[in-house]
C-alpha positions in Angstrom: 25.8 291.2 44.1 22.0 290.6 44.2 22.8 287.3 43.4 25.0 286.5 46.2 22.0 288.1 47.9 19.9 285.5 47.0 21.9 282.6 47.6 22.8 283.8 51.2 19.1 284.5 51.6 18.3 280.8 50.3 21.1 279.2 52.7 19.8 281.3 55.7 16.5 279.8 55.1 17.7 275.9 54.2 19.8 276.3 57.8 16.9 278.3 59.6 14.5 275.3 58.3 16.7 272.7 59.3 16.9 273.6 62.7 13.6 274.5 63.2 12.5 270.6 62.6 15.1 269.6 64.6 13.4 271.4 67.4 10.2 270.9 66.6 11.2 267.1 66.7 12.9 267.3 70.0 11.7 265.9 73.0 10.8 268.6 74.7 8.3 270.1 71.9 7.0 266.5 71.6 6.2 266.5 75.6 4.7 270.5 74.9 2.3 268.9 72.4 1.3 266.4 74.6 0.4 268.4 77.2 -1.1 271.1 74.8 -3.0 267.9 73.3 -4.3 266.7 76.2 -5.8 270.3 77.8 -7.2 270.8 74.8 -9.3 267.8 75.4 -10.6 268.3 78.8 -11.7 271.8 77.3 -13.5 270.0 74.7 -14.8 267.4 77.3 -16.0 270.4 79.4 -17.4 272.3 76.3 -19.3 269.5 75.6 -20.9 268.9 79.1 -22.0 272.7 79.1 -23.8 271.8 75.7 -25.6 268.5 77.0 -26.6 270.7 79.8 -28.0 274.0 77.7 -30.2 270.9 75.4 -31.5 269.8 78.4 -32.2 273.1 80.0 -34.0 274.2 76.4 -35.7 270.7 76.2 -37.7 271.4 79.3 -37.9 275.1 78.5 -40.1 274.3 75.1 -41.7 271.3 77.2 -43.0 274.2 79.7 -44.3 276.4 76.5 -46.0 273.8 75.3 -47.7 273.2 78.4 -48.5 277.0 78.7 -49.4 277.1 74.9 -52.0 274.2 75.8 -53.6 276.0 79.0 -54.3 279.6 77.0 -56.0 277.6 74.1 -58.2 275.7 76.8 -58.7 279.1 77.7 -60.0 280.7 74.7 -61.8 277.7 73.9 -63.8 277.8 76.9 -64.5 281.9 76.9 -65.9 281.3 73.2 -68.2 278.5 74.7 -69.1 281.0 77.1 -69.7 283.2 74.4 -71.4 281.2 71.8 -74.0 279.9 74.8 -74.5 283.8 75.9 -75.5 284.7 72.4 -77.9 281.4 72.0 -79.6 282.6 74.9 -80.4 286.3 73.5 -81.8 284.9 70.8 
């Protein structure tokens, strides 16, 4: 009995197989993997314009820090000339 089990089990998957390439192989699957194809390239096309548009946004934010980073040490360079002239003229 249990192998008559198995062999029905083996046929049931040789005939479930079979038909399952036929339909993946039929037209209509081939024209839902052309459309599922193609949107997934306008998302990648749209994914990839956000991305070119953060690395620009982050391009000009470091730019800006940089800028900022320049001011404060032109800054503290000039309030320890300030300081270093105060203390010469203690002296």
């Amino acid at each position: 009995m249990n192998a008559v089990k198995n062999i029905a089990v083996f046929v049931g998957g040789v005939v479930f197989g079979s038909l399952g390439f036929k339909l993946l192989a039929s037209k209509e699957a081939k024209k839902v993997y052309v459309h599922t194809a193609a949107a997934a390239m306008r998302a990648r096309s749209s994914v990839m314009t956000d991305v070119t548009k953060v690395r620009e946004s982050c391009g000009d934010i470091v730019a800006e820090a940089k800028q900022l980073n320049e001011q404060k040490r032109a800054e503290q360079d000039e309030k320890a000339q300030v300081i270093e002239d105060e203390s010469e003229a203690v002296q």
